[in-house]
C-alpha positions in Angstrom: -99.3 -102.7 77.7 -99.6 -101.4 81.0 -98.0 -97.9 80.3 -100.4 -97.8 77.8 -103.2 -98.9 79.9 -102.2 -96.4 82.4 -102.1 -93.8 79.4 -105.4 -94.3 78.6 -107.1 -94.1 82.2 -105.3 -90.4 82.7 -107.0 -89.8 79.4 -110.1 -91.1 80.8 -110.0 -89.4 83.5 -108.7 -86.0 81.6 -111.9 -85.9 79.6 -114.1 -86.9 82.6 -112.8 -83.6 83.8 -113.3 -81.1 81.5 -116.9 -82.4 80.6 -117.6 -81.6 84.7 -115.8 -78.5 83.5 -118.9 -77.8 80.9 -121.5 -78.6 82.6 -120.4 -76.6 86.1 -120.2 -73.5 83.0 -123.4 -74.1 81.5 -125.2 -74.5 85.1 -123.3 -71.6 86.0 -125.1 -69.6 83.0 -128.3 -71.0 83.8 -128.1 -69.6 87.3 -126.7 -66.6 85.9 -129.6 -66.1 83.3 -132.5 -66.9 86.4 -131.0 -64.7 88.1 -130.9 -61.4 85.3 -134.5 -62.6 85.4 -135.6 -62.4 88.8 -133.7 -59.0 88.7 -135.5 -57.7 86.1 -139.2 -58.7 87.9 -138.1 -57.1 91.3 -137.1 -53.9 89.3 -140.4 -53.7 87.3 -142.2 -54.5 91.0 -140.4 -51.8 92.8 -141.0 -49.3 89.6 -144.9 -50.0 89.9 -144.6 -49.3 93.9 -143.0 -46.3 93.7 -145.3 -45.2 91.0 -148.1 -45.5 93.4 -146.8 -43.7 95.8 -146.0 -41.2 93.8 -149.4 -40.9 92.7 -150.6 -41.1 95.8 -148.3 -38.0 97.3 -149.4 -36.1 94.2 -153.4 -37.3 94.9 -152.8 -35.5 98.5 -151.6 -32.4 97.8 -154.2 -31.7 95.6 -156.6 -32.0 98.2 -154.6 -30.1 100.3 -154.3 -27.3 98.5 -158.5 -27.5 97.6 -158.7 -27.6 101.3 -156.2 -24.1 101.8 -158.9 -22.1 98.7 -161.5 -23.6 100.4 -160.4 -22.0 104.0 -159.0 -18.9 102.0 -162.4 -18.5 100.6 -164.2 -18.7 103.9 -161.3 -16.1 105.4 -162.4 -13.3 102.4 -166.0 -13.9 103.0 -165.3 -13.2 106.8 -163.6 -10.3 106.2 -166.0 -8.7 103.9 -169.0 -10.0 106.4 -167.0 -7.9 109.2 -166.7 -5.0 107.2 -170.3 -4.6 106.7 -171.0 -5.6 110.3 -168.7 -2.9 111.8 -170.7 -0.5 108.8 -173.9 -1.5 110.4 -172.9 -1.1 113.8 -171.7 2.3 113.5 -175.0 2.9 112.3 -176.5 0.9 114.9 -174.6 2.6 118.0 -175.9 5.5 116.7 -179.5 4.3 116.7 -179.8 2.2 119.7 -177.8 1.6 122.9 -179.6 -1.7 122.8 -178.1 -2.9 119.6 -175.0 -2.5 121.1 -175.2 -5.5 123.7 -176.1 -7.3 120.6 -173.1 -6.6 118.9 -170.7 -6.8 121.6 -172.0 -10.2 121.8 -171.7 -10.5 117.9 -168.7 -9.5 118.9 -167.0 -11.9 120.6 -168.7 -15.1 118.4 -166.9 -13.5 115.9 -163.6 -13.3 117.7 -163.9 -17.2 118.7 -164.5 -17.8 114.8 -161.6 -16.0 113.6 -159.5 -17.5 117.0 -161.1 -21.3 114.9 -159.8 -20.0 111.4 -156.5 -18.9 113.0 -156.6 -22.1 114.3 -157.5 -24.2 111.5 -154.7 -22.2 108.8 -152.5 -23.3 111.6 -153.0 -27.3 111.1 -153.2 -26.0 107.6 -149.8 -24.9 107.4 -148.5 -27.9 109.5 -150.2 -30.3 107.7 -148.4 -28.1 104.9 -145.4 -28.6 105.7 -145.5 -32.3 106.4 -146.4 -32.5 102.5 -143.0 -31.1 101.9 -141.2 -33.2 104.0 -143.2 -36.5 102.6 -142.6 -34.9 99.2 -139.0 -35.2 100.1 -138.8 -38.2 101.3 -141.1 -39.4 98.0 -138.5 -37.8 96.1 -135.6 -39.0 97.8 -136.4 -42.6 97.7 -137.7 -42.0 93.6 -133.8 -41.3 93.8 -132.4 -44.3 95.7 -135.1 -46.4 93.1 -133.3 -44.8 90.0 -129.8 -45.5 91.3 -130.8 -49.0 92.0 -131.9 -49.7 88.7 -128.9 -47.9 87.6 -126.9 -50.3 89.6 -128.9 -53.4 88.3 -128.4 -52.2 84.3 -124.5 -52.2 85.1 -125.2 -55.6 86.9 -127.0 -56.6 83.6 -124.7 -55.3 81.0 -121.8 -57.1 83.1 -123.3 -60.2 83.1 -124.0 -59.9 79.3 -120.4 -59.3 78.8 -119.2 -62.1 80.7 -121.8 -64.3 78.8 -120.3 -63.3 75.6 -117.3 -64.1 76.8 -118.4 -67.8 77.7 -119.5 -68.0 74.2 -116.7 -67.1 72.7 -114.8 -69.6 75.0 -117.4 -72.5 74.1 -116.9 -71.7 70.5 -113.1 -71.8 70.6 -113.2 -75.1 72.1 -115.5 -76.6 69.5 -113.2 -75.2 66.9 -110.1 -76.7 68.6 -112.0 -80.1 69.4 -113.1 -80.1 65.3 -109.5 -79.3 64.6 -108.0 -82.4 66.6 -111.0 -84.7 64.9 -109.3 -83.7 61.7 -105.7 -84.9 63.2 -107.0 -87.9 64.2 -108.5 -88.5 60.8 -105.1 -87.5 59.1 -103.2 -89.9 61.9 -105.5 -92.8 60.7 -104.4 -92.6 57.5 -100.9 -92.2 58.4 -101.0 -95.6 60.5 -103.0 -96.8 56.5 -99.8 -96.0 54.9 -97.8 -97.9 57.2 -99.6 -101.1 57.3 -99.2 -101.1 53.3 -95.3 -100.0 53.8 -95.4 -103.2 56.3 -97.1 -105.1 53.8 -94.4 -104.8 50.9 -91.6 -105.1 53.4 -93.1 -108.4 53.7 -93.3 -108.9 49.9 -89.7 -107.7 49.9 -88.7 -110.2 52.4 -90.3 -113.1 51.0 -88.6 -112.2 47.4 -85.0 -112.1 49.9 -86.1 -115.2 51.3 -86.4 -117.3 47.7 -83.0 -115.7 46.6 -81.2 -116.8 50.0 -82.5 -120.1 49.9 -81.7 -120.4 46.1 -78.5 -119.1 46.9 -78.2 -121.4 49.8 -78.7 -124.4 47.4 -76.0 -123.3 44.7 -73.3 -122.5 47.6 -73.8 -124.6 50.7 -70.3 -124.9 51.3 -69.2 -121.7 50.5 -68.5 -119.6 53.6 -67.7 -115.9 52.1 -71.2 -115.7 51.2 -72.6 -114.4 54.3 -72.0 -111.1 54.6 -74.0 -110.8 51.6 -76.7 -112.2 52.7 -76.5 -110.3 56.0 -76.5 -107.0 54.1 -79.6 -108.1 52.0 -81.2 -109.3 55.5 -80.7 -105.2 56.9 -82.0 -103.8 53.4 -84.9 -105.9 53.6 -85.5 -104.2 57.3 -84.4 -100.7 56.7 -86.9 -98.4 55.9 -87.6 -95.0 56.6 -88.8 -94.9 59.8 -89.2 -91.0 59.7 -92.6 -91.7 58.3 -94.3 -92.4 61.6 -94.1 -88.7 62.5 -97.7 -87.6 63.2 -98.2 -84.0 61.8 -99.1 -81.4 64.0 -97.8 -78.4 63.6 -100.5 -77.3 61.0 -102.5 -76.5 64.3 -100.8 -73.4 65.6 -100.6 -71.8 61.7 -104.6 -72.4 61.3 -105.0 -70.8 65.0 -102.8 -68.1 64.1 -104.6 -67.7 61.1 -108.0 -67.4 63.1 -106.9 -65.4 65.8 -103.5 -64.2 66.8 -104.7 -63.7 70.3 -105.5 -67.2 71.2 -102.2 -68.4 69.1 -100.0 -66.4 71.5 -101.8 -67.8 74.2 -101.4 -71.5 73.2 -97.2 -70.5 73.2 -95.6 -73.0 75.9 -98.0 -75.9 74.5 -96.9 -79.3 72.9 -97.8 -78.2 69.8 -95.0 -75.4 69.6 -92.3 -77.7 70.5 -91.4 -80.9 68.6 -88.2 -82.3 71.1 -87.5 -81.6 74.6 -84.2 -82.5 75.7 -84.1 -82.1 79.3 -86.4 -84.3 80.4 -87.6 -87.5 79.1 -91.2 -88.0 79.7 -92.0 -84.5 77.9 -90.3 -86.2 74.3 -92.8 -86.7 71.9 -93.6 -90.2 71.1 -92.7 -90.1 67.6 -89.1 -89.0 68.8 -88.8 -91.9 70.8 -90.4 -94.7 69.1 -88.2 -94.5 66.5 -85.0 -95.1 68.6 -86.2 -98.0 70.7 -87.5 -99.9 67.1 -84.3 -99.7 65.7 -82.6 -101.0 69.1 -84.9 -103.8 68.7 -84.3 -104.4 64.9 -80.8 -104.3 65.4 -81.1 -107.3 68.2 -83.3 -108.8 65.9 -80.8 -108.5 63.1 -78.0 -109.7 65.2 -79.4 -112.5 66.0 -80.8 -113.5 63.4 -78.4 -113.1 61.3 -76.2 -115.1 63.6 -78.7 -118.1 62.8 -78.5 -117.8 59.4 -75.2 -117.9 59.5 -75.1 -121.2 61.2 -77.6 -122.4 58.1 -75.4 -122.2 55.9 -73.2 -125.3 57.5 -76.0 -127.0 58.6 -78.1 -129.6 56.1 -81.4 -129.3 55.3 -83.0 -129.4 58.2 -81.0 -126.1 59.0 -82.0 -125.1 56.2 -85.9 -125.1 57.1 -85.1 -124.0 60.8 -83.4 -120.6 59.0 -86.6 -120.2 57.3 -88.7 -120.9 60.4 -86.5 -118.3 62.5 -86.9 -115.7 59.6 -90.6 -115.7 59.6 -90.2 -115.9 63.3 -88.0 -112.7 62.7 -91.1 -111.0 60.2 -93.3 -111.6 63.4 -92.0 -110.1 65.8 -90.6 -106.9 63.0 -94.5 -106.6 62.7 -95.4 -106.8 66.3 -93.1 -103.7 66.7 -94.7 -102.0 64.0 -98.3 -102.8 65.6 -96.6 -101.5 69.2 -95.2 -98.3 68.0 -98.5 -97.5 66.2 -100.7 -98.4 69.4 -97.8 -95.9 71.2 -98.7 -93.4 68.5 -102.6 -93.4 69.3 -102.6 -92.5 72.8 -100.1 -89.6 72.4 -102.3 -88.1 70.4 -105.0 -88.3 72.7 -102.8 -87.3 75.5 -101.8 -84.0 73.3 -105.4 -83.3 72.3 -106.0 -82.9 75.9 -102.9 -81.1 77.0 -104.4 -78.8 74.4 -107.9 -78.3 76.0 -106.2 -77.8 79.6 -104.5 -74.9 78.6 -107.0 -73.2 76.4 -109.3 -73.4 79.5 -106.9 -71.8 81.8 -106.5 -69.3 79.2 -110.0 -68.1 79.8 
């Protein structure tokens, strides 16, 4: 009772374990999911930014380039206005001397005018050429933005993948989790079978019991009798105690079946070997229980048969204490049934889990 106590807390425990397994998954997930979100957001607010900048750049250009018509324009109208100046003052030198101071003086406005324009197409051309270089830089960081998002799609699309991957992981586990409720189910009727097999071996002995006895009273003194009886005392314990097996081999076909992949991957578990020699505490239970049930039925068999053997000399009285000690001796037969049927339960659990553990590894 106490190995089996301690059987069931490292089961306990087992399962505690890979429910924190879950839910450290599915948190990781959520995270995972926020964080695809928050991803996308910053990538539509950078997009918008850059937008209107872009805008912007493209807003000042035009107005430079209005501005360099505009000054264009002015420089035409200059030129033509000094054509017909320097017309009129040939014509003027020719007229008047005084003009002349006039136009000198016209002159020089002129010069400080064209000096300004010069001056102005100048900035112009500058200011120009700082366009170009903004331009650039608009251009180069429209660049870095598209490689970014090209960086967070990948980002995306890799944490979609692993996501699926998850899935698939989650579902395989509720398959396999489905697929040990079944041998549970099929174990339960197993340990049915055997309580009605215990239940005519106690039909079978009480039948032995009214022959003996009967037997008993038609040859008290008669000593060759008892190996008989001894023989009929084994065949009414002997049964087949290769029934207990618990199938479990099904598993690996139907998971085979489903996917060959996770079948090759489940090689090495417990449900690919059925006996392993080498070391003891890696034997399956229905290997052992077996062997240690018929150490104890042939203990039982040995002595009781011992005591039935003294009945026979004995008077009455003996007569009832043999049928005390063979009930006695149906007892304890049951108890062992009931003991290697409670040793049977938590292997099963114990495989179930040795069969999540590695499955999880797996992924």
């Amino acid at each position: 009772m106490d190995d089996l106590a301690l059987v069931l807390k490292e089961v306990a425990t087992e399962a505690n374990q890979v429910k924190e397994k879950l839910s450290s998954t599915k948190a990781e997930l959520e995270h995972i999911k926020q964080g695809a979100e928050q991803s996308k957001g910053t990538e539509r607010i950078t997009e918008d930014r850059y937008q209107k900048l872009l805008d912007e750049a493209y807003k000042e250009t035009e107005r430079y380039k209005n501005t360099v018509d505009r000054l264009r324009l002015e420089a035409e109208e200059s030129l033509l206005a000094w054509n017909d100046k320097e017309i009129g003052f040939v014509s003027c030198i020719k007229s008047a001397e005084e003009e002349k101071t006039l136009a000198q003086q016209e002159n020089i406005k002129l010069i400080e005018s064209l000096k300004a324009a010069n001056d102005t197409s100048k900035m112009a051309r500058e200011e120009n050429f700082k366009l170009r270089d903004i331009l650039k830089q608009a251009l180069n960081e429209a660049s870095v933005a598209k490689e970014a998002a090209s960086i967070a799609r990948d980002e995306n699309s890799q944490l979609k993948d692993s996501l699926a991957e998850k899935d698939e992981t989650f579902d395989f586990l509720t398959r396999e989790n489905e697929r040990l409720r079944v041998n549970e189910a099929k174990a339960q009727k197993r340990i049915k079978e055997l309580k009605q097999l215990l239940s005519l071996a106690s039909t079978k002995e009480s039948k032995t019991e009214d022959k003996e006895q009967r037997e008993i009273f038609k040859s008290r003194n008669s000593i060759p009798g008892l190996p008989e009886d001894g023989k009929k005392l084994n065949k009414a314990f002997s049964f087949d105690l290769s029934e207990l097996k618990i199938p479990i081999e099904y598993v690996n076909e139907n998971v085979a079946d489903e996917d060959p992949k996770k079948s090759e991957a489940l090689k090495g578990s417990i449900f690919d070997t059925t006996e392993s020699p080498k070391s003891e505490p890696h034997t399956p239970v229905h290997r052992r229980v077996p062997s240690s049930f018929m150490d104890d039925a042939e203990t039982i068999n040995s002595e009781d048969l011992e005591h039935l053997e003294g009945s026979h000399f004995g008077d009455e009285n003996d007569h009832r204490n043999a049928q005390r000690k063979s009930r006695a001796l149906l007892r304890r037969f049951g108890d062992l049934l009931k003991r290697s049927v409670h040793k049977k339960e938590p292997s099963v659990d114990h495989q179930t889990v040795q069969k999540k553990e590695p499955s999880i590894d797996h992924q």
